[in-house]
Backbone as a ProteinNet text record, in pm:
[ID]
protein_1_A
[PRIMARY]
XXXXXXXXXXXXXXXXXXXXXXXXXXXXXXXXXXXXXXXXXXXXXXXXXXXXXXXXXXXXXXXXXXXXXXXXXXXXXXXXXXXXXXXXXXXXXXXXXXXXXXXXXXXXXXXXXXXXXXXXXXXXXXXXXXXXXXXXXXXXXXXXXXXXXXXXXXXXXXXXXXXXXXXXXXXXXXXXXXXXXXXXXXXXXXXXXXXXXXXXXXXXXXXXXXXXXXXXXXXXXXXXXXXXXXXXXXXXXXXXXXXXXXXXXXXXXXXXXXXXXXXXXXXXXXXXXXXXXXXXXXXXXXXXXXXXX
[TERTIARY]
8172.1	8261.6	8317.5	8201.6	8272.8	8379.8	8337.8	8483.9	8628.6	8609.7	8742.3	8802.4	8740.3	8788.8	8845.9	8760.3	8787.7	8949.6	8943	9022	9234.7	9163.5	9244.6	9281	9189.2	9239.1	9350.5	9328.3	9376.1	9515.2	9494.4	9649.7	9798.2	9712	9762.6	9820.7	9733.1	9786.3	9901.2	9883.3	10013.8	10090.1	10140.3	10246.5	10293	10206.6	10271	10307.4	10282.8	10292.7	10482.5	10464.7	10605.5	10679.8	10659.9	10737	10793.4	10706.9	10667.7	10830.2	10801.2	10895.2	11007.2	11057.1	11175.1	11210.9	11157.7	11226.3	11305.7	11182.5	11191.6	11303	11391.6	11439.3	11554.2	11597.2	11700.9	11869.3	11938.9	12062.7	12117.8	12099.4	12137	12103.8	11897.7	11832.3	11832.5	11878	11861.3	11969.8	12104.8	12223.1	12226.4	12094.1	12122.5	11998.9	11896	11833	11915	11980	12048.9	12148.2	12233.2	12305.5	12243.6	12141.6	12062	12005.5	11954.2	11882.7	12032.7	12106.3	12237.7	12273.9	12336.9	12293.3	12207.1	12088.2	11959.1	11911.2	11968.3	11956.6	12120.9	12199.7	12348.3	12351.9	12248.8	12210.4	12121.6	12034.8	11904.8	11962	11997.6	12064.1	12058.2	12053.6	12022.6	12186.6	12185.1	12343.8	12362	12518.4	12521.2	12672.8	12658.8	12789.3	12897.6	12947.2	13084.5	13056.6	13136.5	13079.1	13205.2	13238.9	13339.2	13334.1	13432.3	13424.6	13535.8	13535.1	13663.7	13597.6	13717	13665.6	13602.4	13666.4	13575.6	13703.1	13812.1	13907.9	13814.3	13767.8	13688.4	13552.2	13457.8	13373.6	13351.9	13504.5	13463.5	13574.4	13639.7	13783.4	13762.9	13673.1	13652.7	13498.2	13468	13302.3	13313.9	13213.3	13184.7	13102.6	13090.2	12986.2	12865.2	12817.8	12732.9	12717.1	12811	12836.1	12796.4	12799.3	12736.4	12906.4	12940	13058.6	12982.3	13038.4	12971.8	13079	13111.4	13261.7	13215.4	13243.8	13179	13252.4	13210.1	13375.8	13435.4	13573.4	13640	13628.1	13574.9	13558	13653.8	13643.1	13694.8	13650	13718.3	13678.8	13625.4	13547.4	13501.7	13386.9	13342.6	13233.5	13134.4	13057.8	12943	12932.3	13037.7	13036.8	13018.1	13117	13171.5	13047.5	12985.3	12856.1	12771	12734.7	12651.6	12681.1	12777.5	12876.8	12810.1	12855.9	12859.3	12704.9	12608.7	12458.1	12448.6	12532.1	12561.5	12626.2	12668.1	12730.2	12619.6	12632.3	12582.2	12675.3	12608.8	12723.6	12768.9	12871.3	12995.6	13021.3	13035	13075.7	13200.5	13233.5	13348.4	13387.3	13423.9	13454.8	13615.3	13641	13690.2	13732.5	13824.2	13846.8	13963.8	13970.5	14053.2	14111.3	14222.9	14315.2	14393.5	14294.7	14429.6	14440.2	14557.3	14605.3	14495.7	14426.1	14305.7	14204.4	14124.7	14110.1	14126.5	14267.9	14258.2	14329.4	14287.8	14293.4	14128.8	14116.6	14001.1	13986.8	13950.5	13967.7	13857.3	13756.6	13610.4	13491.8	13611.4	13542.6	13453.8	13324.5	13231.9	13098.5	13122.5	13069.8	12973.8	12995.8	12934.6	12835.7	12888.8	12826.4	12690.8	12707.1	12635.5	12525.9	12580.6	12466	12375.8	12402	12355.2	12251.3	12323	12204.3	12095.6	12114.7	11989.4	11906.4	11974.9	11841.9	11812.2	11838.2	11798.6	11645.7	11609	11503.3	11459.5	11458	11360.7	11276	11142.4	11068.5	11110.2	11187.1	11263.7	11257.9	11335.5	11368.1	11273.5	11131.8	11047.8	10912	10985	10901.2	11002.3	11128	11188.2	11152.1	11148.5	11124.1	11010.5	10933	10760.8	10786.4	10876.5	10869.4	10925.8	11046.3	11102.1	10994.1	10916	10805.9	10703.7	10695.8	10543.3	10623.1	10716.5	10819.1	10936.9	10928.8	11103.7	11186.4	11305.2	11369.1	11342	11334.4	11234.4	11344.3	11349.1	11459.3	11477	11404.4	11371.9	11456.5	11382.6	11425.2	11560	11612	11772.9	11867.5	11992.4	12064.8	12139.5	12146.1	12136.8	12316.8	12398.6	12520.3	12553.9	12684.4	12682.5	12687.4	12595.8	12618.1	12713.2	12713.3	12812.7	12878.1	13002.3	13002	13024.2	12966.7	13021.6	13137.2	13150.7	13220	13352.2	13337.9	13386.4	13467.4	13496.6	13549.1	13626.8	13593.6	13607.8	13661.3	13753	13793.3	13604.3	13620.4	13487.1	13468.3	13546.4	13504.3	13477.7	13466.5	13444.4	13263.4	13249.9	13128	13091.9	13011.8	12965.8	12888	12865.5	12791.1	12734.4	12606.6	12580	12526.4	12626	12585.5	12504.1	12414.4	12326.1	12393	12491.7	12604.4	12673.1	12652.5	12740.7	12848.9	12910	13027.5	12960.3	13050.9	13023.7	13133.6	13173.7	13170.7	13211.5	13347.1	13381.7	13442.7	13366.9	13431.6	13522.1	13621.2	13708.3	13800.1	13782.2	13899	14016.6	14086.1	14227.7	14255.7	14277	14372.2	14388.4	14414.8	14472.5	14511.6	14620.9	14644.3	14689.9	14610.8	14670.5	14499.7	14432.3	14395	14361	14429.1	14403	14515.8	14643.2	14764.6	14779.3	14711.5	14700.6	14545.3	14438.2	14391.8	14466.2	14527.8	14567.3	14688.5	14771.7	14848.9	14771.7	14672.6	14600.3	14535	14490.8	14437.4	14544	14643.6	14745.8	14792.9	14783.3	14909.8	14788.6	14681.8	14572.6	14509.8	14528.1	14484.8	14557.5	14633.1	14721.9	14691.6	14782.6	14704.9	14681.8	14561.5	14485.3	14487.1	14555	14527.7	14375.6	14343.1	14226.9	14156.8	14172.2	14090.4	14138.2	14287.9	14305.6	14306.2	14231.1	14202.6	14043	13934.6	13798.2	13832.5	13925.4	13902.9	13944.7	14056	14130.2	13955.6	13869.9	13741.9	13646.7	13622	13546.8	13579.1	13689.6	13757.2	13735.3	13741.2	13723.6	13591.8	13514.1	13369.6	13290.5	13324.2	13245.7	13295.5	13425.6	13476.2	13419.4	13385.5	13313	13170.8	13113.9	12944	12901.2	12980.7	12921.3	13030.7	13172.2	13209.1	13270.6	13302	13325.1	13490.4	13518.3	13631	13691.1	13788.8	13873	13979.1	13970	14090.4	14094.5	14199.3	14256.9	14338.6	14287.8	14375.1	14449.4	14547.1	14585	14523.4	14387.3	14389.1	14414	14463.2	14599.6	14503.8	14602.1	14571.5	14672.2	14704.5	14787.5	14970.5	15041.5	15179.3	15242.5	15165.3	15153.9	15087.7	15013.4	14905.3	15001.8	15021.7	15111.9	15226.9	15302.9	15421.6	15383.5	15299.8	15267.9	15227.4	15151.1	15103.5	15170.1	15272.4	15350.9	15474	15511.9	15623.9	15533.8	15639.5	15606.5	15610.4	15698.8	15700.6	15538.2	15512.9	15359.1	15230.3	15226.5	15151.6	15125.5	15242.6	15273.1	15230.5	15284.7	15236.6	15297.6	15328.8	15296.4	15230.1	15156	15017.5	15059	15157.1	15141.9	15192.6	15284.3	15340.2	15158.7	15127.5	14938.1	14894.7	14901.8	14793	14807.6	14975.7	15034	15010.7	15034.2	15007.8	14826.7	14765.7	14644	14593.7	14678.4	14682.4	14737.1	14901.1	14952.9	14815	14725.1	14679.5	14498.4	14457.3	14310.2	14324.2	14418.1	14373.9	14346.7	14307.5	14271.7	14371.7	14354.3	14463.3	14509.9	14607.8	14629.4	14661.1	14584.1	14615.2	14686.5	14779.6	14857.1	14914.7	14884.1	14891.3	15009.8	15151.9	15251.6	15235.6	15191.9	15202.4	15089.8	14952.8	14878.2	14861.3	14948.3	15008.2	14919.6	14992	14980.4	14958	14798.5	14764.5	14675.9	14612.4	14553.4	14444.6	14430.4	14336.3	14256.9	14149.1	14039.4	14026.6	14108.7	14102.1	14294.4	14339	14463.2	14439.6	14339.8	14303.9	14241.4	14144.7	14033.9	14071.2	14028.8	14050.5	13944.3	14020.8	13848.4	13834.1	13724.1	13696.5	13725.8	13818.9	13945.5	14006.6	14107.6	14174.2	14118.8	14010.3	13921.5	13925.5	13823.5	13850.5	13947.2	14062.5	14194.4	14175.4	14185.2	14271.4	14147.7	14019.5	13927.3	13962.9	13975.2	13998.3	14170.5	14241.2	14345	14327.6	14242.6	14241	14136.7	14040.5	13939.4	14040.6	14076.2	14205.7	14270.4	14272.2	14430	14369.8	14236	14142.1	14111.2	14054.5	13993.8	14125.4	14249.6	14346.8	14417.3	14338.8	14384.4	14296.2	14347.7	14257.2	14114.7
10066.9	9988.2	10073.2	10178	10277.9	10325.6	10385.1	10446.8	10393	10309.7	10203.9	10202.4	10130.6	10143.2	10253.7	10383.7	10508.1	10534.7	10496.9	10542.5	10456.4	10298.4	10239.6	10288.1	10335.2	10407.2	10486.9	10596	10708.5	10721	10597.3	10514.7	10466.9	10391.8	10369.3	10495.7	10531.4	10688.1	10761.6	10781.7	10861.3	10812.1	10653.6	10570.1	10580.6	10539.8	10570.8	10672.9	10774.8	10963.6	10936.7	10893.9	10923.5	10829.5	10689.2	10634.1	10648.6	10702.9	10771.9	10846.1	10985.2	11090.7	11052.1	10930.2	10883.1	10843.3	10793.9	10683.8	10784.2	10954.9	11009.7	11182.6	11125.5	11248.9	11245	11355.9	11368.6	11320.2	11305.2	11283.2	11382.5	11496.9	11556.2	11524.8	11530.2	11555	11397.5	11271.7	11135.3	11162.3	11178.6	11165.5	11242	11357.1	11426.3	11349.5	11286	11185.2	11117.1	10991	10927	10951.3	11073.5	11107.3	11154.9	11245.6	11248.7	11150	11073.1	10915.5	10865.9	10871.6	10804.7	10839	11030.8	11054.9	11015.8	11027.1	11025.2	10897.2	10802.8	10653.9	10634.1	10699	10695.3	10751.6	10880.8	10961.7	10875.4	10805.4	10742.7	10653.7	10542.7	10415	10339.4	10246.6	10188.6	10124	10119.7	10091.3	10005.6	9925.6	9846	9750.2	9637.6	9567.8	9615.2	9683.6	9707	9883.6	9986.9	10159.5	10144.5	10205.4	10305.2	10461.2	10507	10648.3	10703.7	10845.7	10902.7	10991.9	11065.3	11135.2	11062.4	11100.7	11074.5	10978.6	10986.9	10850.6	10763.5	10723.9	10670.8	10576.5	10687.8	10674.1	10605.2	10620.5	10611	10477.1	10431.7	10403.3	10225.9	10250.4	10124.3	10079.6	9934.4	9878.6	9832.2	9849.3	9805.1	9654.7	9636.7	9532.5	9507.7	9466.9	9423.3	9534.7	9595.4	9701.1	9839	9972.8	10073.9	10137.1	10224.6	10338.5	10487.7	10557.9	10645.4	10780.1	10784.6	10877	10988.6	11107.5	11218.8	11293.5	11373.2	11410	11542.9	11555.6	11657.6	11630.5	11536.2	11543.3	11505.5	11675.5	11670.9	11555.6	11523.3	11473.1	11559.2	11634.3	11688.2	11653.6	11712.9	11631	11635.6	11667.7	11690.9	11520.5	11500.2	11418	11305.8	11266.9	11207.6	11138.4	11230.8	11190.9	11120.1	11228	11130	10988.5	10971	10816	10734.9	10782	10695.9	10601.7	10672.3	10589.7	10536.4	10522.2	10434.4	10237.7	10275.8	10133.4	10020.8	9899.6	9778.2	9773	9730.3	9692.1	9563.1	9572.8	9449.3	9478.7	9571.7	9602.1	9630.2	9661.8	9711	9845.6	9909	10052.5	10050.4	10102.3	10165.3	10336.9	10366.2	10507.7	10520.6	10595.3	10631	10758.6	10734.4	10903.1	10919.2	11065.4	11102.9	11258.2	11308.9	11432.8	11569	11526.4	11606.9	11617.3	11511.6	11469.2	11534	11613.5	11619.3	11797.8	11886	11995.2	12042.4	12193	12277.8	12273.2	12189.7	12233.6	12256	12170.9	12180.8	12180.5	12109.8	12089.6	11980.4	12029.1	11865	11935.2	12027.3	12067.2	11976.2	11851.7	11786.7	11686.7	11669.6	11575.6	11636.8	11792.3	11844.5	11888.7	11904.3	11984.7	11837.8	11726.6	11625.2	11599.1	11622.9	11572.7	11669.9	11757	11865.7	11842.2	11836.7	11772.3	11672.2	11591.8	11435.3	11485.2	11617.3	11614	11742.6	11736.9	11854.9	11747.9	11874	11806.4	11702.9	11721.8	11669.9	11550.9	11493.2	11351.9	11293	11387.5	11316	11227.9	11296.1	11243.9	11148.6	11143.1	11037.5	10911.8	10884	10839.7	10762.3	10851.4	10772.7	10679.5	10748.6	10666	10532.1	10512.3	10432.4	10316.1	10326.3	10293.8	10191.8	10264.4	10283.5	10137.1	10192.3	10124.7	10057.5	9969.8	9928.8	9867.8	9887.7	9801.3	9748.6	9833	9818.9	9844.4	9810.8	9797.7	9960.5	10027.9	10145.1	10220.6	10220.4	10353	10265.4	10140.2	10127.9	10163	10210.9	10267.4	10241	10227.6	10208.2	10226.1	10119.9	10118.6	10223.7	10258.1	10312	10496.6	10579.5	10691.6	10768.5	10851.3	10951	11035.3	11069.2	11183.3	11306.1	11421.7	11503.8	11600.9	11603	11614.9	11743	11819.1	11925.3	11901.6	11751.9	11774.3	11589.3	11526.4	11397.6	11337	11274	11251	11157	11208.6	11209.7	11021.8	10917.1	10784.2	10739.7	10815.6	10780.6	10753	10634	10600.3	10553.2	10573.3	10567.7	10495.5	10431.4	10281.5	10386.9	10374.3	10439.2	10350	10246.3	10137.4	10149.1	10096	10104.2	10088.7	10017.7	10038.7	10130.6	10264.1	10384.7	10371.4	10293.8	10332	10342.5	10459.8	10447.7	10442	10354.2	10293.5	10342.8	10367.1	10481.2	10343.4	10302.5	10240.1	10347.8	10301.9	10392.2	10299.9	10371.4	10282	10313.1	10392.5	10441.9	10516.6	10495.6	10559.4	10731.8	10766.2	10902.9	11007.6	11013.5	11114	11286.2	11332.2	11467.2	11590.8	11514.5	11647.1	11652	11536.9	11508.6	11625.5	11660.5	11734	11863.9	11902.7	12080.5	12107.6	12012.2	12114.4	12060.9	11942.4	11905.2	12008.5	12078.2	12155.9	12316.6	12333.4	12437.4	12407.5	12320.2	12281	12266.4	12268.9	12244	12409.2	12469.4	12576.2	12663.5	12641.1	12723.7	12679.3	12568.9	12497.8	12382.8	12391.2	12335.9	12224.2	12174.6	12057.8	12092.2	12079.9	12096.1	11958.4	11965.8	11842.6	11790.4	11911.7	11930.3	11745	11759.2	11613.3	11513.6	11514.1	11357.6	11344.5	11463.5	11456	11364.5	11458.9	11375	11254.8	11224.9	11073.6	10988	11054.3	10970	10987.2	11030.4	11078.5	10979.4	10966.5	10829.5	10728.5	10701.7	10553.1	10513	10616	10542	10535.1	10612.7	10608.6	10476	10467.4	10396.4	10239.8	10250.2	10092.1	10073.7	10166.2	10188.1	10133.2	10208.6	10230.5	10077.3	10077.9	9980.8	9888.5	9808.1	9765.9	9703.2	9825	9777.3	9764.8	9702.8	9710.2	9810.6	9913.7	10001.9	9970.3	10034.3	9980.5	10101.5	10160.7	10301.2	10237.9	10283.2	10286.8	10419.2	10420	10522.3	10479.7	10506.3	10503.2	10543.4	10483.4	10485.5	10618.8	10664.1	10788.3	10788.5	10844.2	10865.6	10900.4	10845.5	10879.8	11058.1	11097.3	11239.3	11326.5	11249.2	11315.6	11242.5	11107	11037.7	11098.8	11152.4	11237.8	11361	11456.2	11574.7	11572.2	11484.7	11501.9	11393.1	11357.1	11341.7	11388.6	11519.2	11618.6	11710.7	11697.6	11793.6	11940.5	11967.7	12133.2	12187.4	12038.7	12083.3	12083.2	11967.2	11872.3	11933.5	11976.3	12009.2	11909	11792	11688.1	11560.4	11434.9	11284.7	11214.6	11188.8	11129	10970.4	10916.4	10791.4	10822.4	10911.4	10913.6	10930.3	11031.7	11052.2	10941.1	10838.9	10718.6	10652.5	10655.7	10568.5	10594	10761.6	10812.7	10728.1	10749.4	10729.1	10552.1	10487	10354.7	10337.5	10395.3	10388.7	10419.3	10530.2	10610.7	10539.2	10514.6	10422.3	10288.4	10206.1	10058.9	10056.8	10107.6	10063.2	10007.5	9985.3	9921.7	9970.6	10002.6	10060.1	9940.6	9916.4	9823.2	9891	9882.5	9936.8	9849.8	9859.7	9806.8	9841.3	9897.9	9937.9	9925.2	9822.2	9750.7	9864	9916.6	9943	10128.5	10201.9	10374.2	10388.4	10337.7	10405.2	10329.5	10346.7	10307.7	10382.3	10290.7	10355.8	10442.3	10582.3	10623.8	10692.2	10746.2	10797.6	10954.1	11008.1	11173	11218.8	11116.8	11162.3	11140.6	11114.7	11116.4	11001.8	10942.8	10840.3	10699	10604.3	10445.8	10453.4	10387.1	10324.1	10183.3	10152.4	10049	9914.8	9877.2	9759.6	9760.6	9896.3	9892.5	9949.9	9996.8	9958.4	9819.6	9776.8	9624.6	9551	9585.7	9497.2	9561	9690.3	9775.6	9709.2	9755.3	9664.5	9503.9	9418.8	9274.7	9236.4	9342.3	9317.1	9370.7	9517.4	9547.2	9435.1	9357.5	9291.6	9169.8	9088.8	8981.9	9034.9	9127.2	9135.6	9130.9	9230.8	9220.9	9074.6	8957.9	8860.9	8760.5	8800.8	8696.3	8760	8884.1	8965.1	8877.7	8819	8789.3	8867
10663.8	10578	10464.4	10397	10294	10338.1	10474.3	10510.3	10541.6	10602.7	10575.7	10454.2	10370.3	10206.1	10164	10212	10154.9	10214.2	10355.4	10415.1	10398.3	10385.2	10330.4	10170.1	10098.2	9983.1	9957.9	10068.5	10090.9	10189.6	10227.4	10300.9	10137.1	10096.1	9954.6	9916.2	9837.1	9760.9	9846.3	9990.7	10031.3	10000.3	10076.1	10026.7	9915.1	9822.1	9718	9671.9	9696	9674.3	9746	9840.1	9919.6	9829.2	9779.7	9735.1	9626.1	9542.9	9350.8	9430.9	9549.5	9539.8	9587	9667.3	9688.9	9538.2	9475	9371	9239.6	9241.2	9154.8	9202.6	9336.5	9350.4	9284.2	9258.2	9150.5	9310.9	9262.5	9253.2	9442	9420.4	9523.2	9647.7	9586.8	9755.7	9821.5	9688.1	9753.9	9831.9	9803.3	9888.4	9971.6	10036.6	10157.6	10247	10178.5	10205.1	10325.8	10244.3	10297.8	10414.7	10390.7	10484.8	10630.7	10627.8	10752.2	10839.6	10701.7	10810.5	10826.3	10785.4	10825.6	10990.2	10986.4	11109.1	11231.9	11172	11268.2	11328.3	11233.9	11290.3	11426.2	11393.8	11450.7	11599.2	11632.8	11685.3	11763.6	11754.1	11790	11864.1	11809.9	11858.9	11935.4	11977.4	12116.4	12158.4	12315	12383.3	12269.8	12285	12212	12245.4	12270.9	12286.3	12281	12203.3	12092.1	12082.5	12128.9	12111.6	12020.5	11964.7	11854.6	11869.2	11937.1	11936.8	11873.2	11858.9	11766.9	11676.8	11551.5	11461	11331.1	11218	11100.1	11011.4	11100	11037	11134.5	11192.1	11275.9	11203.1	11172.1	11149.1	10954	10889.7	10759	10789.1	10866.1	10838.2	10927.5	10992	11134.1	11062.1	11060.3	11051.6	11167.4	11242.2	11414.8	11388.9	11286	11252	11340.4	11447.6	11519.4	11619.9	11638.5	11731.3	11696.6	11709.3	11700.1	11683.1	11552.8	11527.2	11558	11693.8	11726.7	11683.5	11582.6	11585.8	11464.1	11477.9	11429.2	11350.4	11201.7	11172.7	11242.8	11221.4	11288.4	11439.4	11491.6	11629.1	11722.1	11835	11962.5	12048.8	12197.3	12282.5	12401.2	12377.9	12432.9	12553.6	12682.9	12789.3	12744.3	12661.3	12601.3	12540.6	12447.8	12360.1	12416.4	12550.2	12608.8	12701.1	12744.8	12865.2	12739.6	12620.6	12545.6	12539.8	12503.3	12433	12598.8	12657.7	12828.2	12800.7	12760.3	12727	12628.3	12490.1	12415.5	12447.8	12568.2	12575.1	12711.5	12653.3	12762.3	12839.6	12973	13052.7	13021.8	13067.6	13020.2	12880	12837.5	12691.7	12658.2	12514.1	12513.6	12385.5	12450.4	12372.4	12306.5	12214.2	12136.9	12070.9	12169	12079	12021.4	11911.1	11832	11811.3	11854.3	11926.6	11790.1	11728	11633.4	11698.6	11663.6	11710.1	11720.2	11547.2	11575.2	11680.5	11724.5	11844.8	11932.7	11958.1	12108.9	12049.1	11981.3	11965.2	11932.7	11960.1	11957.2	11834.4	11718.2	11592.1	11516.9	11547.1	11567.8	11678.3	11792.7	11923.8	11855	11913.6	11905.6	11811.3	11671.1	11655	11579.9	11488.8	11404.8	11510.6	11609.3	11719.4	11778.8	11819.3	11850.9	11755.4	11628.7	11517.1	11483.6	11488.2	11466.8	11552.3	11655.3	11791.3	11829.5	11785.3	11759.1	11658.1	11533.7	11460.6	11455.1	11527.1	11543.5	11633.2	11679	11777.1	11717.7	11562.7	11479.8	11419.2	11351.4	11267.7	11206.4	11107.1	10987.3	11034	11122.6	11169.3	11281.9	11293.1	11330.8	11209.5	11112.2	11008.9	10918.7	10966.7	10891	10985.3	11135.2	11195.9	11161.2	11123.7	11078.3	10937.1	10883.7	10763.7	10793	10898.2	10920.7	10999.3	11057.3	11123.8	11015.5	10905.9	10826.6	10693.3	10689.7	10557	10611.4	10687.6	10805.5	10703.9	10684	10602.9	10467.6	10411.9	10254.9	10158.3	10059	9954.7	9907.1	9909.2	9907.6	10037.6	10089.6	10225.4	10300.8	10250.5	10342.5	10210.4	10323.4	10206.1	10135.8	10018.8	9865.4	9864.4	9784.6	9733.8	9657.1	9636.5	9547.8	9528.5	9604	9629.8	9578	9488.2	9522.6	9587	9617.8	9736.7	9633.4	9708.2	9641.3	9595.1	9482.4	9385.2	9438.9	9452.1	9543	9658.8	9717.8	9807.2	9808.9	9733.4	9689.7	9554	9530.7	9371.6	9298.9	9234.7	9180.3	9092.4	9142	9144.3	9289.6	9349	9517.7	9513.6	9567.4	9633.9	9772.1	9784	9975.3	10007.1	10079	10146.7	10316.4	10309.4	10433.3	10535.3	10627.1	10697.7	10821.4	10849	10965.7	11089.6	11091.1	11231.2	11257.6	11230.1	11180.1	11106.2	11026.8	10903.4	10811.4	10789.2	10629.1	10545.7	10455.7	10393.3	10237.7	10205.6	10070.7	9974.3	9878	9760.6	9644.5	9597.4	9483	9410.6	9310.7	9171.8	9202.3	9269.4	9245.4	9374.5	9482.8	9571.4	9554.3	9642.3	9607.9	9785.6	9765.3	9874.7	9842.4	9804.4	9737.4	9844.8	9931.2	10002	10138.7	10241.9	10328.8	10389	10344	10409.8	10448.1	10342.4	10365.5	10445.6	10489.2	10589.4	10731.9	10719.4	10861.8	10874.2	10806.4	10833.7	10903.4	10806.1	10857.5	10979.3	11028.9	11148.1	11282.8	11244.7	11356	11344.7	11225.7	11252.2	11359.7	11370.7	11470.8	11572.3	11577.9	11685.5	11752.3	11888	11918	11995.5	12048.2	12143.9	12268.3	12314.2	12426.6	12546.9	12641	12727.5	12828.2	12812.9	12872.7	12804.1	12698.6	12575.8	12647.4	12658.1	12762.4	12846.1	12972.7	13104.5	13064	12967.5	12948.4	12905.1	12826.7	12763.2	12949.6	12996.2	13072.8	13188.5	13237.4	13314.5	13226.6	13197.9	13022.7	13099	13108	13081.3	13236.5	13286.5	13400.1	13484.4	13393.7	13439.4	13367.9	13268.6	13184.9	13221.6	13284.7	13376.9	13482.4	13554.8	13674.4	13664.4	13595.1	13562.9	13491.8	13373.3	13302.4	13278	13364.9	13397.2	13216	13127.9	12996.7	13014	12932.1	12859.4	12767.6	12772.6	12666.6	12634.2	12502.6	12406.1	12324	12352.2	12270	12120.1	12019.8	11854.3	11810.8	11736	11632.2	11491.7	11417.7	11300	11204.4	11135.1	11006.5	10918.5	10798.5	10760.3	10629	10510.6	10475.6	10473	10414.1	10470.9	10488.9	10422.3	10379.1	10543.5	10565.9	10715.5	10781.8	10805.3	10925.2	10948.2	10860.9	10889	10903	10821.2	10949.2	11103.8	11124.1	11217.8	11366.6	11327.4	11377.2	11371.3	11306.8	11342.4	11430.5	11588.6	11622.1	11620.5	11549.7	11546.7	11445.6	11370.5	11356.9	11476	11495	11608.3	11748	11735.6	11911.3	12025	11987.7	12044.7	12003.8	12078.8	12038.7	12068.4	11960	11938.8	12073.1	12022.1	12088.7	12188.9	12270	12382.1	12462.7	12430.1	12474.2	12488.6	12400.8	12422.6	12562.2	12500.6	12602.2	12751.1	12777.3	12941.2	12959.6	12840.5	12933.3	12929.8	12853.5	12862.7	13016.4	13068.5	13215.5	13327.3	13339.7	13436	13423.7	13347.3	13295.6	13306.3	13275.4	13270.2	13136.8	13042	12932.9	12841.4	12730.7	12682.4	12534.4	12502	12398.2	12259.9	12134.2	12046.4	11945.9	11937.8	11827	11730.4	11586.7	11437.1	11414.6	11416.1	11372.5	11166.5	11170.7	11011	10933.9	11027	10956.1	10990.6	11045.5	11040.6	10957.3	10803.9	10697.1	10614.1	10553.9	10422.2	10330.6	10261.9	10107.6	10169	10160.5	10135.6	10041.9	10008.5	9893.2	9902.4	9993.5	10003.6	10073.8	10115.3	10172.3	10339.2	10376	10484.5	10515.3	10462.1	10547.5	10466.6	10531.2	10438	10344.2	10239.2	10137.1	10194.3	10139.1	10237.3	10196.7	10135.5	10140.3	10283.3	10260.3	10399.4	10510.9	10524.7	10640.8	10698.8	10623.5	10684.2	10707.9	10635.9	10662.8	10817.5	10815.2	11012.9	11055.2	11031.9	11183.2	11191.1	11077.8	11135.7	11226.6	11180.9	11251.2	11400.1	11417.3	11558.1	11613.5	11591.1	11647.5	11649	11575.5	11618.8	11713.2	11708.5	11841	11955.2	11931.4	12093.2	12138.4	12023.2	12065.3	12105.4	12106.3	12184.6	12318.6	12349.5	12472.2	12598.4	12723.4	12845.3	12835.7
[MASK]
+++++++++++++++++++++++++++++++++++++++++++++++++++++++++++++++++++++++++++++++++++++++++++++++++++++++++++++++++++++++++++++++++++++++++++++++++++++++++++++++++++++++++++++++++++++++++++++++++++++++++++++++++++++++++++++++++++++++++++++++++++++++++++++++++++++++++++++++++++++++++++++++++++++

């Protein structure tokens, strides 16, 4: 019986040792905290009704709500990515990707997808795992409003919501499009469009109709007017974004939902939605789906 006690003692004290050091980390290591289990829970996942695939207008810009946002930033459509995603969805489900120009150029390939999914199967996230286990859903270890992003790459009233359905989630006082333009210019003047991306998406669509008998629905998500007009001149682009959708809407069956109204709106870097007009573009693309046969 001593030992029990002792041992239940000594159960206590860690807990609290871990909890004392969550509560007491400074500022940086909480928000890399968060962002990994953000990952690592995203990474983990179980199938899920509703997939969301795409880049990081994707992933910050769409709430899947009930559904799983599997969209990575900078991300290619690459087969790697693509086979993963395929075990993300239930059958009879329905997927979602979001074709922006980046997308379907070498610009990162599937590098954030891949660096993720590797450490999703290191130490690190076998011990976040435990915590998640030991502490489930605790006011503590889910993630916390509010966040800062950092400063360096974000107008510095930007805050981040790190949602358990994969969005995340950017609150801001004031709009701003002044740095989404110049890397998408640099990203196009070196990396061109590759068709190879809408042969895999168009190989996806029709596997994943096949296999798991889902439903697709191709988007353009909106972006700044500043990015929407680069990246739709082609002498930048080398490409049209929607003529693309469209071939693989003709050759897939899938179906292309297009917002005309919602191209172009507010974003928090020049590039991604804050999350006002997030939700405006997902409730308008989910209305349009729920009056489609």
């Amino acid at each position: 019986m001593k030992n029990l006690y002792l041992f239940i003692l000594a159960l206590i004290v860690c807990v609290g040792t871990l909890v004392a050091g969550f509560a007491f980390m400074n500022h940086d290591s909480l928000n890399e905290y968060h962002d990994r289990r953000f990952w690592f829970n995203k990474m983990n996942a179980e199938a899920s009704d509703l997939l969301i695939l795409g880049d990081s207008r994707m992933y910050r810009g769409f709430d899947s709500g009930r559904g799983l946002n599997f969209a990575f930033s900078s991300n290619s459509y690459t087969k790697d990515y693509l086979e993963f995603a395929l075990s993300k969805v239930k059958e009879n489900g329905t997927v979602i990707l979001g074709i922006t120009p980046q997308s379907l150029t070498d610009y990162n390939l599937d590098d954030h997808f891949r660096l993720m999914r590797d450490q999703s199967r290191n130490v690190f996230s076998e011990s976040l795992h435990l915590l998640e286990t030991l502490i489930p859903r605790s006011n503590l270890f889910t993630f916390m409003s509010g966040e800062k992003l950092p400063w360096k790459y974000y107008p510095q009233d930007a805050r981040v919501i790190y949602h358990t359905n994969g969005w995340m989630e950017t609150l801001m006082n004031r709009p701003t499009s002044s740095m989404g333009k110049e890397s998408y210019a640099e990203a196009f003047k070196s990396h061109a469009f590759n068709p190879q991306y809408t042969e895999n998406i168009s190989n996806f669509i029709l596997e994943v109709r096949k296999l798991k008998h889902a439903r697709v629905y191709l988007v353009y998500p909106p972006t700044s007017q500043e990015v929407y007009e680069l990246e739709n001149t082609f002498a930048v682009s080398k490409m049209n974004v929607f003529e693309e959708i469209r071939k693989l809407e003709a050759s897939t069956g899938a179906t292309f939902v297009d917002v005309p109204q919602y191209h172009v709106m507010d974003t928090f870097d020049g590039d991604h939605l804050d999350s006002e007009h997030a939700r405006r573009y997902t409730k308008a693309v989910m209305d349009s789906i729920s009056q489609r046969p």
